[in-house]
matplotlib code that plots the C-alpha trace (Angstrom):
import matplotlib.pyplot as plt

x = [17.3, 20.5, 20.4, 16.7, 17.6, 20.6, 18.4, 15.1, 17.2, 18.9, 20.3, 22.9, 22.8, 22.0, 22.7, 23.5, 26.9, 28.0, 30.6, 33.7, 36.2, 39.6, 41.7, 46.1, 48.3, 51.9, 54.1, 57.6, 59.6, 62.3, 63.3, 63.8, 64.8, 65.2, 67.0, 63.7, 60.7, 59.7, 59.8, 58.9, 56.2, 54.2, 50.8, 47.1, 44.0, 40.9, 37.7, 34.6, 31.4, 27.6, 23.9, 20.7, 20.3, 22.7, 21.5, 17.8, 20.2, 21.8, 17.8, 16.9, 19.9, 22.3, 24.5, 25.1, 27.7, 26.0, 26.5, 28.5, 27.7, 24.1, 25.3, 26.9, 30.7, 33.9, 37.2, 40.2, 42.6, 46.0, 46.7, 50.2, 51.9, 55.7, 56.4, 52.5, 53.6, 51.9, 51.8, 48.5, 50.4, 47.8, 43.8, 40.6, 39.4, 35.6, 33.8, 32.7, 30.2, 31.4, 29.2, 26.3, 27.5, 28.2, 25.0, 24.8, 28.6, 30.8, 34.5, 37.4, 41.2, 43.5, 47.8, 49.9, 53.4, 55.2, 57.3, 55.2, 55.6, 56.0, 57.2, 60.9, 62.0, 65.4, 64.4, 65.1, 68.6, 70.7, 67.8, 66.6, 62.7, 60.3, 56.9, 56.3, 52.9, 50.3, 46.9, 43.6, 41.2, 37.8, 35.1, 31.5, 32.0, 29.2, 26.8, 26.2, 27.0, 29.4, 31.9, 33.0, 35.9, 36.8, 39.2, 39.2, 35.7, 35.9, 33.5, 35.2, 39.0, 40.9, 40.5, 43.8, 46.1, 48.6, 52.5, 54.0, 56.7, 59.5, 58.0, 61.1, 63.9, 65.6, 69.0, 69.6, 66.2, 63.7, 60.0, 57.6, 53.8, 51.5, 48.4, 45.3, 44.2, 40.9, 41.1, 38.6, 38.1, 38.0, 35.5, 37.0, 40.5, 42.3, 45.9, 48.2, 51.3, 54.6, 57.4, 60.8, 64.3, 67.7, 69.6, 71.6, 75.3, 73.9, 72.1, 75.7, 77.7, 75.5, 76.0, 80.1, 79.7, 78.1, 81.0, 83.3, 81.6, 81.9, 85.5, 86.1, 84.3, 85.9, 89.1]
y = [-21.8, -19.7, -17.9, -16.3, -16.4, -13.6, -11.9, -11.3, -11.1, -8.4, -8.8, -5.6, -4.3, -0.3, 1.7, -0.5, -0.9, -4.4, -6.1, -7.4, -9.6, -9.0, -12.2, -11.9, -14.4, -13.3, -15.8, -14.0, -10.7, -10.6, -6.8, -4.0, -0.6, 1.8, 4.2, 4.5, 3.8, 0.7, -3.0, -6.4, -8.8, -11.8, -12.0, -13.3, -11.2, -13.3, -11.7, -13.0, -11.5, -12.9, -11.7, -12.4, -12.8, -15.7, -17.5, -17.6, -18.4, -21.6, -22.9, -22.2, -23.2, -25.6, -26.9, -23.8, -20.1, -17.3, -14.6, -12.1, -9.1, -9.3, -10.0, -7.8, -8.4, -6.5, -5.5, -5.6, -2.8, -2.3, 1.4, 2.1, 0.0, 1.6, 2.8, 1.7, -2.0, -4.7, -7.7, -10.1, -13.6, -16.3, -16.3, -16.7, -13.7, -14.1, -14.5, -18.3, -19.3, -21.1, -24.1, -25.4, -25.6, -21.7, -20.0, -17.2, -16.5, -15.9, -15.7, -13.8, -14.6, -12.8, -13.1, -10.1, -9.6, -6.2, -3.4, -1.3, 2.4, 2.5, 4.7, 4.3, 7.1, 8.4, 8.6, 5.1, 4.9, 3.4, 0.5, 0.4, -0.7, 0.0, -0.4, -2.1, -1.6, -2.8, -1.1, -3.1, -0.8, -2.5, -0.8, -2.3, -2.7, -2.0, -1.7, 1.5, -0.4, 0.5, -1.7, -1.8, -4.3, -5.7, -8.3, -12.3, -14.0, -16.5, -18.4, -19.0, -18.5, -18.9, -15.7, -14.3, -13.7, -15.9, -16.1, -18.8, -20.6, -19.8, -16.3, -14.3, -14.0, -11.1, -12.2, -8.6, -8.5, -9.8, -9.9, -9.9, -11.0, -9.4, -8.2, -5.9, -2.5, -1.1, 2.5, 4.3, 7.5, 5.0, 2.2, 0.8, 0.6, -1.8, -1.7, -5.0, -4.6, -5.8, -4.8, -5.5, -4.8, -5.2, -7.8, -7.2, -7.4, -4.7, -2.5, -2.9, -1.2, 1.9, 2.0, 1.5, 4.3, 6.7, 6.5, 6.8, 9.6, 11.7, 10.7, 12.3, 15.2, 15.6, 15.9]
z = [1.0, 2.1, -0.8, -0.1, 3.9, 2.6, 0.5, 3.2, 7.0, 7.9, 11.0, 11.7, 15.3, 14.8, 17.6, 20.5, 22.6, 22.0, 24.4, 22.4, 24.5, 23.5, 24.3, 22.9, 22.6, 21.9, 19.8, 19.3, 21.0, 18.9, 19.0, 21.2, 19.7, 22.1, 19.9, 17.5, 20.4, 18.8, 19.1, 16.8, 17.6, 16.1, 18.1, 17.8, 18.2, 19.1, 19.7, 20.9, 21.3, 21.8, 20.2, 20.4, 16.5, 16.4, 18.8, 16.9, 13.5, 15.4, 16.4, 13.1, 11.1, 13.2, 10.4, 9.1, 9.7, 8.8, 6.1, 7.9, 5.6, 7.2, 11.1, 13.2, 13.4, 14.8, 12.6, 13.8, 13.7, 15.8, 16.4, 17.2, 13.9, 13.7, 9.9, 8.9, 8.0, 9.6, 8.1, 8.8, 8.9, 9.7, 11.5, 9.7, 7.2, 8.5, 11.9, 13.0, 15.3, 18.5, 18.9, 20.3, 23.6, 23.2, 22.1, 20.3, 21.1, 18.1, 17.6, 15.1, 15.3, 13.4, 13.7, 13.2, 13.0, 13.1, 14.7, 16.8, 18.4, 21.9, 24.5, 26.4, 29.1, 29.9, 33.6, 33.6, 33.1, 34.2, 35.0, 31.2, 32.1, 29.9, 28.7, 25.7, 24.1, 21.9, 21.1, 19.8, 17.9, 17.0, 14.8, 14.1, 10.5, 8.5, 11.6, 13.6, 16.7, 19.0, 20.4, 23.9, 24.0, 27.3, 29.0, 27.8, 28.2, 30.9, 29.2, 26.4, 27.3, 30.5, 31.2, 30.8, 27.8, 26.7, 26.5, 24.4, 26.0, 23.8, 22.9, 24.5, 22.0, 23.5, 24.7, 26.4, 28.1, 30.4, 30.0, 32.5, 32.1, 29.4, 30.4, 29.3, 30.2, 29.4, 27.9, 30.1, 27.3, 24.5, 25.1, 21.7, 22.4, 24.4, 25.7, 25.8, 27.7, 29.2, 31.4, 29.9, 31.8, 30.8, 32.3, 35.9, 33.3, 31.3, 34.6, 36.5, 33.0, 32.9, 36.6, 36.2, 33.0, 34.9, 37.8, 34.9, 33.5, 36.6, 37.3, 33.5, 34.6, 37.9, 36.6]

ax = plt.figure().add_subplot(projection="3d")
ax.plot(x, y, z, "-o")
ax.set_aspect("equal")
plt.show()
């Protein structure tokens, strides 16, 4: 029965690299505080990965998820949280298998929402660009696997992150696309960014202030 199946496999990956695709979808921008280096999002983080061990539990057990606290399965953290408050806001609390038309693959999503550390230059006044950041840390759990997390699985997602529709709610700036770096010194980290700019009204005052500025100073 389950119970004994719990009891006798033990099916933790020891000391292998595992591939973990990182897939984001952002919800809400809602805040840009250049003053403190941070800025408010709501986000998913869906991770999918694939083993052999699941794929022999699906032939063996087809109606049924696995117990996760004997499988190998990623946890999620996100590294640059402003003030050490995150709030986890929807998403599942365990892992789930994908399918039968996916074997072996299994998936995790998990919604945040939160201010988060990034970092803004002065050497781009008077354009106001900036580089908003957010950074995916995944560790094995309780195996002694280790993760290598990587861009969206084609397979499984369109292979690109996501923007909602209505996700930009900053009236003073504009967004560009998302997208994901890979951390080449930290296999375990990924990097999910954006561009954002002030609008041309806001671009053409610093420019006007600066001309004041140097009228003042002239004088």
């Amino acid at each position: 029965d389950a119970d004994h199946y719990s009891r006798t496999q033990s099916n933790i990956v020891k000391g292998l690299d595992i591939c973990v695709h990182c897939y984001i979808k952002v919800y809400y921008l809602t805040a840009v505080d250049t003053k403190n280096s941070n800025f408010e999002c709501d986000f998913l983080v869906a991770l999918d990965w694939r083993l052999p061990e699941l794929e022999k539990f699906q032939q063996e057990r087809p109606c049924d998820q696995p117990d996760w606290d004997h499988f190998f399965h990623p946890k999620v953290e996100i590294d640059n949280v402003f003030g050490g408050e995150i709030n986890a806001v929807g998403g599942e609390s365990v892992p789930r298998l994908c399918g039968e038309s996916l074997p072996g693959w299994a998936k995790l999503t998990q919604r945040y929402r939160g201010r988060f550390q990034s970092y803004f230059s002065v050497r781009d006044f008077p354009f106001d660009q900036h580089l908003l950041q957010i950074v995916v840390k995944i560790r094995a759990g309780s195996s002694r696997a280790k993760c290598l997390i990587t861009h969206p699985s084609a397979s499984l997602r369109s292979g690109r992150h996501e923007l909602n529709e209505n996700a930009d709610f900053l009236p003073d700036w504009k967004m560009t696309q998302w997208f994901g770096v890979e951390d080449p010194s930290r296999k375990d980290m990924y990097i999910f960014a954006t561009h954002v700019q002030r609008h041309v009204s806001y671009i053409a005052w610093n420019v006007l202030f600066i001309f004041l500025m140097l009228e003042v100073l002239g004088f």
